[in-house]
N, C-alpha and C positions, 0 to 999 in steps of 0.2 A: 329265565324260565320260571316259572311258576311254580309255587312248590308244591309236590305230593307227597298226599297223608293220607293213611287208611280209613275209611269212611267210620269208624268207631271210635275216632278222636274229636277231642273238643279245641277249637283254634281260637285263641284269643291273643293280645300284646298288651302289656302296660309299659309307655314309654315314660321314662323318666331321668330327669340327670340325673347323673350318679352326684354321690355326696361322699361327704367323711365325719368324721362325729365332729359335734364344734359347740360353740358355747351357747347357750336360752338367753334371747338375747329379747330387749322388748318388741318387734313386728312377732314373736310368736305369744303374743299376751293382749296386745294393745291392736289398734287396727290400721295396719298397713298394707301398700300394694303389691298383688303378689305379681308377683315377678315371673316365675315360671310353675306350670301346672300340670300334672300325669293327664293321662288321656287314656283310656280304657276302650280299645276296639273290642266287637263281638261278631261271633259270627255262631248263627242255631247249630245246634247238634246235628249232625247227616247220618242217615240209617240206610245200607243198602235196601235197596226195593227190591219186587221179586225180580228180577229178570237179574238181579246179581245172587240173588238165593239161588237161584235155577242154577244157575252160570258153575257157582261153586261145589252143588249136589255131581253138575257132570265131572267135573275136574277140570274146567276151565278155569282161566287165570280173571283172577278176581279184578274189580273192576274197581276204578279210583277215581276220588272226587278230588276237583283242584280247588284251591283258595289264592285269592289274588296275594300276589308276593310284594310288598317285602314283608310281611306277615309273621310274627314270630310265635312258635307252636307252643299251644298249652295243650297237656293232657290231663282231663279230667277222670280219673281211672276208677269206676264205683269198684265194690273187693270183689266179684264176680268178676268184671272184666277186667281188673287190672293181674286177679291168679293167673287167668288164661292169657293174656298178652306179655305178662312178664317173666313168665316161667316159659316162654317159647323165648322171649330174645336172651334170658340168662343161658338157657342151656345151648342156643348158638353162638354166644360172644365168648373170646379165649377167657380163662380163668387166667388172675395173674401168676406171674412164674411159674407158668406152662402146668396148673394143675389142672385141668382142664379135665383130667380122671375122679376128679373129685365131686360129688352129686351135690354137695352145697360147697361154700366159699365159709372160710374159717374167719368171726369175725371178734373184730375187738372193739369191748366199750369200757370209755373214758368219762367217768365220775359215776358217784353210787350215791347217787343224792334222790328227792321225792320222786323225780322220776326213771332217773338210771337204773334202778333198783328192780320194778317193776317189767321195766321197758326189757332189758337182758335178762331177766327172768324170763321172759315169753319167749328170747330166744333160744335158751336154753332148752329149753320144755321144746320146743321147735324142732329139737332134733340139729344143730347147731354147734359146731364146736368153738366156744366163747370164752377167749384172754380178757380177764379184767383189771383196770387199775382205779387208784383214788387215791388222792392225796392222805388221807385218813386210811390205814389198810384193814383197821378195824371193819369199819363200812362194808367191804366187800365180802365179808367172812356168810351174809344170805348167799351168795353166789356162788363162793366154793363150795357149802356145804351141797349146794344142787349141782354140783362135780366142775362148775366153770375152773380155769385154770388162774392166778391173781401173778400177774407180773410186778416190777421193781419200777417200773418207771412208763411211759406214757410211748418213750421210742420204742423200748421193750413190745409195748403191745403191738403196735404197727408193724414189726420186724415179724412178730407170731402173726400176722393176720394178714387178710385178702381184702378186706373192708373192715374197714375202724369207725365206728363210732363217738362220736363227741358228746355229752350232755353236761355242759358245766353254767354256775348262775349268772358268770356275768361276761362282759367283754375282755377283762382283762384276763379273766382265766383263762378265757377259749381261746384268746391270743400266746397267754403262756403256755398253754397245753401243745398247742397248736405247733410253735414255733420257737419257745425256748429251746433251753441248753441242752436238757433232755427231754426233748418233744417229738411229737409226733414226727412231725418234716423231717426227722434223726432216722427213724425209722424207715422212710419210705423209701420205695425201689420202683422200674419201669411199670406199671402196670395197676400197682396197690389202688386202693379207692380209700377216700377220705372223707366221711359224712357227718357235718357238723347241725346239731337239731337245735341247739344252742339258741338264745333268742339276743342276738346283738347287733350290733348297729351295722350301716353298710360298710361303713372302711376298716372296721374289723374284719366284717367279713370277706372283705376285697385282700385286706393284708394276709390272713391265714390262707386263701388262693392261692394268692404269690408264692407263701411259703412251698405246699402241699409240691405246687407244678414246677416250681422251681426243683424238686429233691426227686424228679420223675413222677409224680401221682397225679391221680383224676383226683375233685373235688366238685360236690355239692353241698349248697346248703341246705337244708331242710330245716327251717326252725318247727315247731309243733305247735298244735292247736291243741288243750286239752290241760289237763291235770291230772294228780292223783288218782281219782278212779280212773278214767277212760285209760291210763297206762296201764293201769291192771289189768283192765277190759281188752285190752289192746284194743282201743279203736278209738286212739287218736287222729288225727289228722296233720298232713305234712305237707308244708308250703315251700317246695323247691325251686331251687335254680339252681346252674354251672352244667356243666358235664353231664350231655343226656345218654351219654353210653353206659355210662357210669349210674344213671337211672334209673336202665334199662336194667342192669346185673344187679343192683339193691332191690329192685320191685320183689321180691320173696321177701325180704325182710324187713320190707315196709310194710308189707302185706301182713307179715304177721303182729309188727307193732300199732297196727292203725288201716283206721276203716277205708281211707280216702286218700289218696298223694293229688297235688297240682304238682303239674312242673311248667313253672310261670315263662320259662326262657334259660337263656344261654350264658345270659347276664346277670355275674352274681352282685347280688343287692336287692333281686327284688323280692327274692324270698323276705329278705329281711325287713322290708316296708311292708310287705302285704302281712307279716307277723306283727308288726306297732300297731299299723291302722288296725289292725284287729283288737289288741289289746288295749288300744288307746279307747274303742268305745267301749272294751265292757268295762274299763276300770273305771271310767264317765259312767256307765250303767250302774255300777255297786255304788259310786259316791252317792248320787240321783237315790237312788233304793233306800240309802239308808240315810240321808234327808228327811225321806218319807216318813220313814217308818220312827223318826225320833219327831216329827211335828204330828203325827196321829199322836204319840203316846204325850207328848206334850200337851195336846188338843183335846186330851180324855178320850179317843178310843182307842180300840182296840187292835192292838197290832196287827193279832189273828185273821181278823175281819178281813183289815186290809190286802195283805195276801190270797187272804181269798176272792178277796172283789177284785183284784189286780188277774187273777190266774184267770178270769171269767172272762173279761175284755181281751179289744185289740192288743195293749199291753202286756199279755200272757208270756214269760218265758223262761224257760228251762233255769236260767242260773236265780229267778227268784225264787221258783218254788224250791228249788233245793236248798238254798242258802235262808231261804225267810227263816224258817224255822228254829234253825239252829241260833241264827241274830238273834233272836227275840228274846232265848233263852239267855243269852251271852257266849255261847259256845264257841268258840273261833282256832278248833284244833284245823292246823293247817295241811291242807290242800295244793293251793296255793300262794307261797308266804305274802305278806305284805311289801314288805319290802321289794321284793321282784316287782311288784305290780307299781310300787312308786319310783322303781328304776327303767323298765317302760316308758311309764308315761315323761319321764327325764329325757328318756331317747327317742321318743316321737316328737316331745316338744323342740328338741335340736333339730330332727328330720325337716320339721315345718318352717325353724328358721331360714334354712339352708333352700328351701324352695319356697319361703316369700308365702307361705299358707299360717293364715289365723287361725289359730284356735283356742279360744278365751272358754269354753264349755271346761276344756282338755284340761287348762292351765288352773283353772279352777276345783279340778278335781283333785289337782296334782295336791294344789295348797290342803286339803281335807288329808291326803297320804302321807304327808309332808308331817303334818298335827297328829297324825296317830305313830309316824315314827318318833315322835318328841316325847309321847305319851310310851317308848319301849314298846311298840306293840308291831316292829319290824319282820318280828319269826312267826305272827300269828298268822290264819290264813288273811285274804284281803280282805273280807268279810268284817274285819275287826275295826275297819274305816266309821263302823257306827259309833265306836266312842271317842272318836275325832269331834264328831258332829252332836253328840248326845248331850241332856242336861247332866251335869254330875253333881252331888250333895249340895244341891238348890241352889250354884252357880251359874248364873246368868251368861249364857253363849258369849255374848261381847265381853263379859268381864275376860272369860278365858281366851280369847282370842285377843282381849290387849295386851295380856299378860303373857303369852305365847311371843307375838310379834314386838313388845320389849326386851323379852330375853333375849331373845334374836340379835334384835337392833344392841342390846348393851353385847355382845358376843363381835359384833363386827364392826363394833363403832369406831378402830381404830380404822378399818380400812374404809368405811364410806371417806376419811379424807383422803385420800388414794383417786376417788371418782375424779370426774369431769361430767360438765353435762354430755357428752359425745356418747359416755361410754360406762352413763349412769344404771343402764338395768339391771347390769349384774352386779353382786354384792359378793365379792370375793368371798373364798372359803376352798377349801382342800374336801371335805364330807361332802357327798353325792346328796346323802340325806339330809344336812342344813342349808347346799345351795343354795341361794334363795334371789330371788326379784322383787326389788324395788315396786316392780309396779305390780307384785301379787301381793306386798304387804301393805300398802297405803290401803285398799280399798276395807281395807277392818276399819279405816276408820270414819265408815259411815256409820258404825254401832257406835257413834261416839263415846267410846271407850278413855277415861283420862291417861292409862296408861301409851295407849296410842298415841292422841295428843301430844301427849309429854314429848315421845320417841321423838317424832316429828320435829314439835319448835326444838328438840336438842340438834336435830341437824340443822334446820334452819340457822339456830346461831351458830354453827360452826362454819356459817358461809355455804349452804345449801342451797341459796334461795330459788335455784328450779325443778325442787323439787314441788315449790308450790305451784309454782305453771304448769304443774300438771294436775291440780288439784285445789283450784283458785275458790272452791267452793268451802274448802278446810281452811283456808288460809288468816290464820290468825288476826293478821297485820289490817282485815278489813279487804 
């Protein structure tokens, strides 16, 4: 049978294998075939007509549009229709542990960081009864003084709550938070909800699932679109999947944190994809930007200018004009730290290995994120990517880029003899932020750099030699 949805929903599917996180390997750098590829169905928006207006003025039962099945439902919920449609299925779906007397759900949030902070702050203000925790209990002390309640532990807060909240920076927190010793899964009972906004990879997000529904709870994911202001603003935006019942009973409190929810599917991971692909191009966007903005100033003009000749074209958009400015000056009090934005792009470039999709634009931006975490500039916002790329005290680009990728290279020289040619692109390391790839650092040295060079024929004589088959145009030997 066909499925039916209310003609005020937006039906879409993104099919994709599921993955797990796993290592940046060269097909996500270099140009290989892909393997397998998402596929994005659409179907237009449907708006009853009048004869279903007429229909509904009399008290006739409303009338329903079919979409060819096996079709799996997105809601695209603008905050207008998502107040009205989600505050009728909250207040008919049971509250968990039969409080179902209670005119909101008591909810709890997990981490007080740039955006937790803000984010349960709105809930608060909301009219919301909000258990908060943080590894730091300093942190939460904005929250209580706005009368939130601060619990001992993470299971603590899911025991106190109806819906629990997640916002932590990386995948192994929202796993530990999630599923540790004393974690949330600790806490949960038949009915509780679990909403992780969290930006991480699919098999993390696939594992904290397991945990949540394994200990009786619903779970979705919802990673977030937005930053610092728009969480103040409350009008971020929220990329779900899992649990659409569970949806259906958080849409007030989605609605107060943010202007927009999708809920991509049923299927959790793709919240988590449709989160990278997003972040993978603005982080490509800000490296690109501030490119720019260091060859004008290289080039003798004016930054200013630039911005504003940029703001006037097709190229026009919201994260330059906001961000030019502040670049130009040097300002990079963070928004969004850098380092998240180079831990992204880490976990897109895994995503892309895992389905056989190139992305050398991506990989390339990563190595510019890469260069500014080397430079300590990991806490600033991502905006600080311009003094990865910038001239500094009349330092010639390539000099600093040979000298960057010999450190490197003397850092891991003991494990390039470890490699194989099989299973040469990656360059062992334990640090997310020195990771590195073989085939992101050779390409410095078309700056013919001598320190590059050097790096080079050092692994060449330690029996390297395919390294030059990939780079027969460098190759010493002639």
């Amino acid at each position: 049978m066909p499925q039916v949805i209310p003609a005020t929903q937006h039906s879409t599917a993104l099919s994709v294998q599921p993955s797990s996180p796993g290592h940046l390997s060269r097909s996500a750098i270099c140009p290989a075939s892909v393997q397998s590829r998402p596929r994005l169905l659409s179907h237009a928006t449907t708006r009853p007509g009048p004869a279903a207006q007429a229909a509904k003025q009399q008290g006739a039962a409303p009338l329903h549009l079919r979409t060819p099945a096996p079709v799996r439902k997105t809601v695209f919920a603008s905050r207008a229709s998502r107040s009205r449609d989600m505050t009728t299925a909250a207040a008919a779906a049971p509250k968990a542990n039969g409080a179902a007397s209670h005119s909101k759900p008591s909810v709890g949030f997990l981490g007080m960081g740039t955006l937790g902070v803000p984010m349960a702050t709105n809930l608060v203000k909301a009219g919301y009864t909000v258990t908060v925790w943080n590894r730091n209990t300093a942190k939460c002390d904005p929250l209580r003084e706005l009368g939130a309640e601060v619990a001992s532990s993470a299971k603590a807060v899911a025991q106190a709550s109806d819906i629990t909240i997640a916002c932590v920076a990386d995948p192994a927190a929202a796993l530990e938070v999630a599923a540790g010793p004393d974690g949330a899964s600790a806490g949960m009972s038949e009915g509780k909800g679990y909403v992780d906004v969290s930006t991480i990879d699919v098999g993390t997000a696939q594992k904290i699932a397991a945990a949540i529904r394994g200990a009786g709870g619903r779970y979705i994911e919802a990673p977030v679109s937005g930053s610092k202001g728009p969480a103040e603003q409350g009008t971020l935006i929220f990329l779900t999947a899992g649990d659409r019942e569970l949806f259906d009973e958080a849409g007030p409190l989605l609605e107060v944190m943010g202007k927009k929810s999708f809920f991509l599917g049923t299927d959790v991971g793709l919240g988590a994809k449709m989160k990278l692909v997003i972040n993978m191009v603005m982080g490509s966007m800000m490296a690109s930007f501030a490119e720019g903005l260091a060859l004008a100033e290289s080039g003798g003009l004016q930054q200013s200018d630039l911005i504003e000749a940029m703001g006037l074209g097709a190229i026009a958009a919201p994260m330059f004009a906001l961000k030019g400015p502040t670049m130009v000056k040097g300002s990079f009090a963070p928004a969004f730290p850098l380092k998240h934005q180079q831990k992204d792009l880490r976990l897109v470039l895994e995503l892309a290995e895992q389905l056989g999709q190139d992305l050398p634009v991506a990989a390339a931006s990563n190595n510019s994120y890469l260069k500014a975490m080397d430079q300590g500039l990991g806490d600033q916002d991502f905006s600080a990517v311009l003094s990865a790329v910038a001239k500094r005290d009349g330092q010639h680009c390539s000099e600093r880029r040979g000298q960057t990728v010999m450190a490197r290279y003397r850092v891991y020289k003991d494990g390039l003899d470890m490699l194989s040619p099989e299973d040469h692109a990656v360059v062992p390391g334990n640090d997310d932020g020195v990771r590195l790839s073989l085939l992101q650092l050779i390409p410095a040295a078309e700056d013919g750099s001598a320190a590059v060079m050097n790096g080079l024929s050092a692994a060449m004589a330690q029996g390297h030699d395919w390294i030059w088959s990939l780079y027969p145009f460098f190759d010493p030997r002639g």
